[in-house]
C-alpha positions as CSV (number, residue, x, y, z in Angstrom):
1,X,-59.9,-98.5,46.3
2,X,-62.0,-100.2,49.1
3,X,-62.6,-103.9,48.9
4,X,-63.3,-103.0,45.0
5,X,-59.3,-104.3,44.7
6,X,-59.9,-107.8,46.2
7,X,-63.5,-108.8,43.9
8,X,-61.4,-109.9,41.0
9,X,-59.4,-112.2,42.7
10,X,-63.2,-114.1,43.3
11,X,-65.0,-113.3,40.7
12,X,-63.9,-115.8,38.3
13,X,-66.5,-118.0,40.5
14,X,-69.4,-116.5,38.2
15,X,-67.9,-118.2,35.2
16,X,-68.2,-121.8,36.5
17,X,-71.7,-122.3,35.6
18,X,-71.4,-121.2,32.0
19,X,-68.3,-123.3,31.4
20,X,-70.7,-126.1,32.3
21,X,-73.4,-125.6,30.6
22,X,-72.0,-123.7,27.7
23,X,-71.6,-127.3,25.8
24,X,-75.0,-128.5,25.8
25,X,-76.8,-124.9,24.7
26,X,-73.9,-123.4,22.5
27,X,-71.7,-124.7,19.2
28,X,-68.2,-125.5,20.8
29,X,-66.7,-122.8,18.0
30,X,-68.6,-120.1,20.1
31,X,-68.1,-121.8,23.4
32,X,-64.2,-122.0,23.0
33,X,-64.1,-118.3,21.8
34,X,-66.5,-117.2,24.7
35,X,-64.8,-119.3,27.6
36,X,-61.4,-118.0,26.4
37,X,-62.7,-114.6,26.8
38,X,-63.6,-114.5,29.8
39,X,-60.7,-116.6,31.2
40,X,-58.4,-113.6,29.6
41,X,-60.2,-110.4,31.3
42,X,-61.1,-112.0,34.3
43,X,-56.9,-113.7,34.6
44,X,-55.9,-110.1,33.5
45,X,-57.6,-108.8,36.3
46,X,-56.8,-110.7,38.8
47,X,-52.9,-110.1,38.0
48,X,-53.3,-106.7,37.9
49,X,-55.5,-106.6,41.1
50,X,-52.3,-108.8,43.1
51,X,-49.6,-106.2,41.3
52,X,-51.7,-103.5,43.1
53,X,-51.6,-104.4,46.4
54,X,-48.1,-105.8,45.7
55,X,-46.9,-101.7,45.4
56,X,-48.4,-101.4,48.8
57,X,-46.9,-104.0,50.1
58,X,-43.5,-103.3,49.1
59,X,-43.5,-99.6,50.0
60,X,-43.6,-101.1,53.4
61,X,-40.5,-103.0,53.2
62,X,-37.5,-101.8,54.5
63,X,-34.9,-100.5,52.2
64,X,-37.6,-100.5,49.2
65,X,-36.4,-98.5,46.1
66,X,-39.9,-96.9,45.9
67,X,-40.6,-93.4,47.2
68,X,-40.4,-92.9,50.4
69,X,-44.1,-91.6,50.5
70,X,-45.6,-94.2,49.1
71,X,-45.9,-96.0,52.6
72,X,-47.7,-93.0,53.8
73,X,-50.8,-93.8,56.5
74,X,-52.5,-92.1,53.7
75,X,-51.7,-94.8,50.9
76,X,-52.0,-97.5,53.3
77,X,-55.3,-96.3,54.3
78,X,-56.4,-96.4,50.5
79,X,-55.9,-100.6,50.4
80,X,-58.3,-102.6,53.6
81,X,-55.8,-104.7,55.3
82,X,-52.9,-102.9,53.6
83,X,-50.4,-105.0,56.2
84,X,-51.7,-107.9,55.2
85,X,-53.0,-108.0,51.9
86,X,-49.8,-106.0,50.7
87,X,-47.3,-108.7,52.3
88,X,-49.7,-111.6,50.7
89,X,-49.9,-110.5,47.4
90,X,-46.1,-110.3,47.2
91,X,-45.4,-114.4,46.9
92,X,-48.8,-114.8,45.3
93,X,-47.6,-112.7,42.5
94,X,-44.2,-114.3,42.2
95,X,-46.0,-117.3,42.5
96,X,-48.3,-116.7,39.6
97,X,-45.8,-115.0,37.1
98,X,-43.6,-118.2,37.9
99,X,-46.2,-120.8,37.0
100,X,-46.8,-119.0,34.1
101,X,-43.1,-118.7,32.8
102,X,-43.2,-122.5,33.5
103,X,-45.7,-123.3,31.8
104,X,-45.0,-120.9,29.0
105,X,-41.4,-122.6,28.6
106,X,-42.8,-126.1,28.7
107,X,-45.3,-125.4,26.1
108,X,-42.4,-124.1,23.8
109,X,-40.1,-126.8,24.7
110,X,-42.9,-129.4,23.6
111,X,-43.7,-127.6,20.7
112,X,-40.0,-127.2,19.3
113,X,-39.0,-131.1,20.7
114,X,-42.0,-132.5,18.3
115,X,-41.1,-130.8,15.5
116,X,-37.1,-131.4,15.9
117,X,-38.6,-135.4,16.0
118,X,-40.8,-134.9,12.6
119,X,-37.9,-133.1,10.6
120,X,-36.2,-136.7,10.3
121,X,-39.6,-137.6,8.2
122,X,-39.8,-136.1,4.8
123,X,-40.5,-132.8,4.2
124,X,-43.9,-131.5,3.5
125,X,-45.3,-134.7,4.0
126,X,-48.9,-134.6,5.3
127,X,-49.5,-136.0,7.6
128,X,-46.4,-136.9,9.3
129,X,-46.5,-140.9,9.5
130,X,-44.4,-142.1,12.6
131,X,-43.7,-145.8,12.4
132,X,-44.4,-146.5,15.7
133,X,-47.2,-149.4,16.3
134,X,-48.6,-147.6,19.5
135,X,-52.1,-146.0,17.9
136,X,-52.3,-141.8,18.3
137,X,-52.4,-138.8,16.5
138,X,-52.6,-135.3,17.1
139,X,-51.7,-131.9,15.5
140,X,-48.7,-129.9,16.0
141,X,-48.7,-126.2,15.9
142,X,-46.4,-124.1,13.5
143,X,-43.4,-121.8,15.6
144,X,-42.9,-118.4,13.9
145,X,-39.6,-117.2,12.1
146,X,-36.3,-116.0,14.0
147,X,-33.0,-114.9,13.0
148,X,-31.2,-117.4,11.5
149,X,-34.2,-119.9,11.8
150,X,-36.9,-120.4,9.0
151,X,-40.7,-120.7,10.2
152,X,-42.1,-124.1,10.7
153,X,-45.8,-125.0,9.6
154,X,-47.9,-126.9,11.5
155,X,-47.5,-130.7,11.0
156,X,-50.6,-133.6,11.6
157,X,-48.4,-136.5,13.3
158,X,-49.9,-140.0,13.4
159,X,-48.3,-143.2,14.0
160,X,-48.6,-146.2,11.6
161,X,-50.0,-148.4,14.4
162,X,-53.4,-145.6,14.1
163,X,-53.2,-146.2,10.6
164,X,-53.7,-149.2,11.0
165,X,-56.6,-149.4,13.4
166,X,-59.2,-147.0,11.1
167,X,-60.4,-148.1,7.5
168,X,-60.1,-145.4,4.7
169,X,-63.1,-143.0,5.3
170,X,-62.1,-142.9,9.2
171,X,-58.8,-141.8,8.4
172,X,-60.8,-139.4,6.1
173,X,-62.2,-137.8,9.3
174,X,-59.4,-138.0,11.6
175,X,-57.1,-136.1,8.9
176,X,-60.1,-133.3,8.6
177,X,-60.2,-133.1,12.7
178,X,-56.4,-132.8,13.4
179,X,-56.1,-130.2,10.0
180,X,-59.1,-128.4,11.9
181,X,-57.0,-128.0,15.1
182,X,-54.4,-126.5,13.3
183,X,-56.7,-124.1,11.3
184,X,-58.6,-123.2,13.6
185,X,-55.6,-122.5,16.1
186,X,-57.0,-123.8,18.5
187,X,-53.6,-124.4,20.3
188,X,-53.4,-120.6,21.2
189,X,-56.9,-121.1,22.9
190,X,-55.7,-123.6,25.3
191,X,-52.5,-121.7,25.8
192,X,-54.4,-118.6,27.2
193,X,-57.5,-120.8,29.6
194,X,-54.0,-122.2,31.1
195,X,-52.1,-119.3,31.3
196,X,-55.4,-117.6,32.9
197,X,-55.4,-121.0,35.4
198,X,-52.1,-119.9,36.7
199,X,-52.5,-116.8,37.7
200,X,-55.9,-117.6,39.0
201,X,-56.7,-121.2,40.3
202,X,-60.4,-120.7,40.2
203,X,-60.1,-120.5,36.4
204,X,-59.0,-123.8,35.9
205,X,-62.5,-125.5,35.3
206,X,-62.3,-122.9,32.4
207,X,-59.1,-124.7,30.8
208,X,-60.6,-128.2,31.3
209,X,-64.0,-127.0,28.9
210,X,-62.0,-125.6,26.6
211,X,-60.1,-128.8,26.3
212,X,-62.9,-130.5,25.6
213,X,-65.1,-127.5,23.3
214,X,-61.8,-127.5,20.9
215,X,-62.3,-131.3,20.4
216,X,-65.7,-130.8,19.3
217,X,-65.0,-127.8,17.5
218,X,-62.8,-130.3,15.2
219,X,-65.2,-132.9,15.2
220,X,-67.4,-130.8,14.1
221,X,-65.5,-129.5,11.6
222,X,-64.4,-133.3,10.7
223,X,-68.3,-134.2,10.3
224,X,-68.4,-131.1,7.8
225,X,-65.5,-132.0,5.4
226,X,-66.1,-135.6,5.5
227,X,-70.1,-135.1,4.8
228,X,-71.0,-137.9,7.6
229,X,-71.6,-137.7,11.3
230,X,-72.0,-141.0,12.1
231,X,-68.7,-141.7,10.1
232,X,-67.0,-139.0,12.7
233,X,-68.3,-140.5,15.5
234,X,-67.2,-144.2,14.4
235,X,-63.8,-142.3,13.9
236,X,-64.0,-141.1,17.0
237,X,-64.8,-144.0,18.7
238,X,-62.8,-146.9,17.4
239,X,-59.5,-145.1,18.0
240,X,-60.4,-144.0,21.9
241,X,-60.9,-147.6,21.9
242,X,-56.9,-148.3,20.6
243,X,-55.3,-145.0,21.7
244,X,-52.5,-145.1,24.0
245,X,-50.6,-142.0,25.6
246,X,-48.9,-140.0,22.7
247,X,-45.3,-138.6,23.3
248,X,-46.4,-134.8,23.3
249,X,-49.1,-135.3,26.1
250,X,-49.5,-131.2,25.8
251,X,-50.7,-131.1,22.1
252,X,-54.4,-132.0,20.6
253,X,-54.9,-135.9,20.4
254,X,-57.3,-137.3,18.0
255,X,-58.8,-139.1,20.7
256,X,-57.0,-139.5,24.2
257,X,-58.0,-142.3,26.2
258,X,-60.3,-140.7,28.6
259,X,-63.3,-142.6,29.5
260,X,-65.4,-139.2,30.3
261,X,-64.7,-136.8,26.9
262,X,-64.7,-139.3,24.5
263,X,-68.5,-140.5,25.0
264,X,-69.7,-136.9,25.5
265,X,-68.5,-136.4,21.9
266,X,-69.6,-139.3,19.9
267,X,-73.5,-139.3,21.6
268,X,-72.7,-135.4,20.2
269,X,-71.7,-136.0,16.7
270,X,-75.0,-138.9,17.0
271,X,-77.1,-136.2,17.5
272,X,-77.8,-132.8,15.5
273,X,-75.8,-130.5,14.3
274,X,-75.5,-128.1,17.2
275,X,-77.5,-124.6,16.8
276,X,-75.3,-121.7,15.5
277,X,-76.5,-118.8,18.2
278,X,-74.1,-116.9,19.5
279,X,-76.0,-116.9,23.0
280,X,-78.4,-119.0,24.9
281,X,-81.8,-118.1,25.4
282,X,-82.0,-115.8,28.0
283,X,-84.5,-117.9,29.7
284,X,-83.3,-121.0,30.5
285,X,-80.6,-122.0,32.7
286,X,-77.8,-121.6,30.1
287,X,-78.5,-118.1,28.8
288,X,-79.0,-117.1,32.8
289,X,-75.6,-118.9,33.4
290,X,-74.1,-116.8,30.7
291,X,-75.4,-113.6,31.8
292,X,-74.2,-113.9,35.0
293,X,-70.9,-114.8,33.6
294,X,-71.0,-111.4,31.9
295,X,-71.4,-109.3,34.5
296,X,-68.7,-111.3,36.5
297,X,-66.7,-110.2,34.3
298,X,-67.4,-106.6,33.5
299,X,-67.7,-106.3,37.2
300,X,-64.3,-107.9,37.5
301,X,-62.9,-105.2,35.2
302,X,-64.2,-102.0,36.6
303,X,-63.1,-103.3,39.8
304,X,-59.7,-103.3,38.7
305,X,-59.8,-100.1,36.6
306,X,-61.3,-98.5,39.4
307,X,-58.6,-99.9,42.1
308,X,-55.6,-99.0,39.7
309,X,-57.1,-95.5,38.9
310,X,-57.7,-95.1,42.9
311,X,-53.9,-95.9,43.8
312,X,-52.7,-94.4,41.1
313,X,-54.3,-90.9,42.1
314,X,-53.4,-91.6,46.1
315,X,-50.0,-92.6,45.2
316,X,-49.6,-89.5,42.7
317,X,-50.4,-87.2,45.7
318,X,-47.8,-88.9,48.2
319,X,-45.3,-88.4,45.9
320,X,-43.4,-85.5,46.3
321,X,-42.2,-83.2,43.9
């Protein structure tokens, strides 16, 4: 295994500079897909690196259930550090697959508490119109079917005080942005950057530029539908300007009031439309980001096939028969 088992644990470092620049140089529908790829292999990784020297940590625990071979010097001598790293990776792990569970859960809980508060409104109506005079809107995913509970579809919620605040054609374009959240799916996007956050911290610049390259994926696809950019950006504008803190904080808002996102997206709809490429050039500072993105990653991944494939045979061989 070598130190092979530990370079996916810090590789996620080499997708930093593409989740910054991947805004300016791609169209946010390729840069959500392509950031939530590589926060998904490189987050897989990483667990599976910890669960590996996890086994090697807990052959060496007293009273273990595992095979008395497994804590061989032989095994132990397959892992650098095997006292350490084996006893580390045991919390980190827990740690990690707790996080996740929690977040998981909360997600859900969110989910099924916003819908449970739109079933008192009339059903099928779209959008949902809350008659609350605090301006916000945002897009609530559909849950699947269960025994002995239909399937829900995903619901636009907006309160009458946004109503209010946008004339007829910017309530045009807010309708086509949240209906392009829910489309698009963009929810199960943001679900896996932050899953991929908790089980590695150094992927969580990853869920904050997804955030923000699944707004402009809907602007986007707002400017389409309505036929006028300008109109989106006015849209978008006016009602970060009025928006106050929705009551599902974890769902995709219109237009939160942040005073960093919001800007970066209207001078974006002002501009043109952005170029359809599926990668940067390879010569600029973009398309070199990107690359070395890439090979992060597949280096990440034959690190950890080669590490489980390693232990796999060592342990195979201590095992007796």
């Amino acid at each position: 295994m070598g130190v092979f088992v530990f370079l996916p644990l810090v590789l996620p470092l080499t997708a930093l500079p593409i989740a910054r620049l991947a805004e300016q140089h791609l169209h946010p529908r390729v840069t959500t897909r392509l950031l939530t790829l590589l926060a998904t292999v490189l987050g897989v990784c990483s667990t599976l690196c910890l669960a590996l020297l996890m086994v090697v940590g807990t052959a060496q625990l007293p009273g273990n259930p595992l095979p008395d071979g497994w804590s061989d010097p032989e095994v132990r001598a397959a892992v650098p550090y095997a006292e350490v790293a084996g006893a580390a990776a045991i919390p980190l792990l827990a740690a990690a697959l707790a996080v996740c569970a929690a977040a998981l859960r909360r997600y859900r809980r969110i989910r099924a508490r916003t819908h449970r508060a739109l079933d008192v409104l009339p059903a099928g109506a779209d959008p949902a119109v809350l008659p609350d005079d605090d301006p916000y809107a945002y897009a609530v995913p559909g849950t699947p079917g269960r025994p002995g509970r239909p399937a829900r579809p995903g619901r636009i919620a907006v309160s009458r005080g946004m109503l209010r605040s946008l004339d007829g054609d910017e309530r045009r374009a807010l309708f086509a942005h949240e209906r392009a959240h829910l489309r698009c799916h963009h929810h199960r996007y943001l679900l896996a950057v932050r899953l991929a956050g908790c089980v590695n911290p150094l992927l969580l610049p990853l869920r904050s530029a997804v955030a923000f390259a699944t707004e402009r994926w809907a602007d986007e696809e707002a400017a389409r539908v309505v036929g006028d950019r300008r109109l989106t950006a006015r849209a978008v504008g006016r009602a970060a300007l009025v928006s106050r803190p929705g009551p599902a904080p974890e769902l995709a808002h219109f237009a939160a009031p942040a005073p960093g996102p919001v800007p970066r997206r209207v001078a974006a709809l002002l501009g043109p439309v952005p170029p359809a490429r599926h990668w940067p050039p390879a010569l600029t500072p973009a398309g070199l980001a990107a690359l070395i993105a890439a090979a992060g990653t597949a280096a990440s991944a034959l690190s950890a096939l080669n590490a489980a494939v390693a232990l796999f045979l060592v342990l195979k061989a201590a095992t007796p028969l």
